[in-house]
N, C-alpha and C positions, 0 to 999 in steps of 0.2 A: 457526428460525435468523434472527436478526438481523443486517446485515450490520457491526453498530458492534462485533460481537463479535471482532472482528480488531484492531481497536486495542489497540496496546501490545504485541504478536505480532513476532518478526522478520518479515521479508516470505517468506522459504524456509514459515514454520509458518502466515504467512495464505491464499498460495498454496493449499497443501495443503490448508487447511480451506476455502475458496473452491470449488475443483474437484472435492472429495468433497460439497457440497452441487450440484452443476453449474451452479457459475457459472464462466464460462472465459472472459469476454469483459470487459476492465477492462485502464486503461494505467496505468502507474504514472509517476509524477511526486516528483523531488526535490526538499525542501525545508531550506532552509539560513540562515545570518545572511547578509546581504550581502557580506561582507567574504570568504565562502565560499563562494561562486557555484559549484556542482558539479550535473552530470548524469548523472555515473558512479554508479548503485549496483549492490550486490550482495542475496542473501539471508539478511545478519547485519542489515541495516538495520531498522528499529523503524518498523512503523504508526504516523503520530502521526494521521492521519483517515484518511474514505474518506467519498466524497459519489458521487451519481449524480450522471452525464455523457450528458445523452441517455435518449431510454427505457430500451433493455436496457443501460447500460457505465457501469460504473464507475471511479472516479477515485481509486487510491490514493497516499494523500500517504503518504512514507517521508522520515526522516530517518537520518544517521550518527549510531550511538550513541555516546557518549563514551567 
């Protein structure tokens, strides 16, 4: 398993494939235009990265899909 393999995944189906490999430790972080400055997401939102944050935690970037 690769962790890049969640990109493009809404966040509900990286979750899932995240915590069936046991990874459960990662914060997710929203990403938007300026002009759209938002913190709210849910699990219809779209991986657009995910980078390591620290030894064990991951950092997923999520954006609103169109």
């Amino acid at each position: 398993m690769k962790i890049t393999d969640v990109i493009g995944l809404t966040l509900g189906d990286a979750k899932s494939y995240l915590e069936s490999n046991g990874i459960k430790d990662y914060c997710i972080r929203v990403t938007s235009s300026p002009r759209l400055k938002c913190d709210d997401y849910d699990d219809t939102y779209r991986v657009a990265g995910i980078r390591e944050n620290g030894i064990e935690k991951l950092e997923i970037i999520v954006c609103k899909p169109l």
